[in-house]
C-alpha positions as CSV (number, residue, x, y, z in Angstrom):
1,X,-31.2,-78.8,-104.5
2,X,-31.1,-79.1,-108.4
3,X,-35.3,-79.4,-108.3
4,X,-35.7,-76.9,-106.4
5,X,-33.8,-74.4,-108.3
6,X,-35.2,-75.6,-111.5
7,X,-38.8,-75.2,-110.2
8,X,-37.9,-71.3,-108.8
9,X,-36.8,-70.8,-112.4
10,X,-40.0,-72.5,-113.9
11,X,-41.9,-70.2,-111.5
12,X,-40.5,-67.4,-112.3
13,X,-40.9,-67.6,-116.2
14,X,-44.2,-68.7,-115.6
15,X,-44.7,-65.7,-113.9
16,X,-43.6,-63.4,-116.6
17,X,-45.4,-65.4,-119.4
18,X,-48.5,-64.1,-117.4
19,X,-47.3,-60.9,-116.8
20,X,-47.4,-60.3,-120.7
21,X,-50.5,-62.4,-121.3
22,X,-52.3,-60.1,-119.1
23,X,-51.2,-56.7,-119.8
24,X,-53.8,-55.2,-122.7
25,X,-56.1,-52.9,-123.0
26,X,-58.6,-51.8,-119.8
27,X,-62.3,-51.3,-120.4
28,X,-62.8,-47.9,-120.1
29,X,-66.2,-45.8,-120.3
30,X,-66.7,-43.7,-123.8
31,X,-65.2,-40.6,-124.2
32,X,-66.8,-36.9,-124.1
33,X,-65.4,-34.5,-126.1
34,X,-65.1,-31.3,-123.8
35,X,-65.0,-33.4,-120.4
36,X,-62.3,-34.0,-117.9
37,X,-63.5,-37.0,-115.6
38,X,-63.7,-38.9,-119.4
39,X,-60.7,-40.4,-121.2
40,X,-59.2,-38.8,-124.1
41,X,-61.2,-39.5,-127.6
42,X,-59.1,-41.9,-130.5
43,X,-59.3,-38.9,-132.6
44,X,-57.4,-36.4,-130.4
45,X,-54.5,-38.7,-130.1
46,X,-52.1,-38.9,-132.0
47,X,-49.6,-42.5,-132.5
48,X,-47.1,-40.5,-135.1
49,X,-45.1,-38.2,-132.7
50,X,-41.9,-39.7,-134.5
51,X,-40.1,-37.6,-137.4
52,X,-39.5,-40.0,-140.3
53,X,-36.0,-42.1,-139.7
54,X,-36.4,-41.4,-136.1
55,X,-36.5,-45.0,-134.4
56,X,-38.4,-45.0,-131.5
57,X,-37.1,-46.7,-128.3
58,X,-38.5,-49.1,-126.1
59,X,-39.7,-47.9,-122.6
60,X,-37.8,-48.3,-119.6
61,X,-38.7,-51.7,-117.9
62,X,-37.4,-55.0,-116.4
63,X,-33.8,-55.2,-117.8
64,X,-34.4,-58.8,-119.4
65,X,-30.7,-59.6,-120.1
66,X,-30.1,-59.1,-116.2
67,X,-33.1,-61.3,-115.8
68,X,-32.0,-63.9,-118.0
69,X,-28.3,-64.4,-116.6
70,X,-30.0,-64.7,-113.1
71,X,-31.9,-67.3,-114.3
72,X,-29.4,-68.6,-115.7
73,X,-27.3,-68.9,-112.7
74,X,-29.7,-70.4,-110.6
75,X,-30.1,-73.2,-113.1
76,X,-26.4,-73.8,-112.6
């Protein structure tokens, strides 16, 4: 019983290891200035929304605290 919580817990970090190793960019086609089918261009987007001392948050995801203690008691 031991292995075979110990390999669901392998698994699953495994699986999140991936998860991150795989998210990244997406090949998208080249941007038109003045089109809508077309992603946005670099130049129209801006990365510095923040006022300065304003720490930005992460998003909203897997809660990984919860995800560790359930790991954590399946090791158990």
């Amino acid at each position: 019983m031991k292995t075979i919580k110990t390999l669901l817990a392998s698994i699953i970090l495994a699986l999140l290891i991936t998860g991150t190793a795989l998210a990244g960019e997406t090949q998208t086609p080249p941007c038109a200035p003045g089109e809508t089918q077309t992603p946005p261009c670099a130049s129209a987007l801006s990365s510095d929304d923040t006022a300065p001392g304003e720490i930005q948050t992460p998003p909203a995801g897997v809660d990984l605290l919860s995800l560790a203690a359930l790991t954590l008691d399946m090791l158990r």
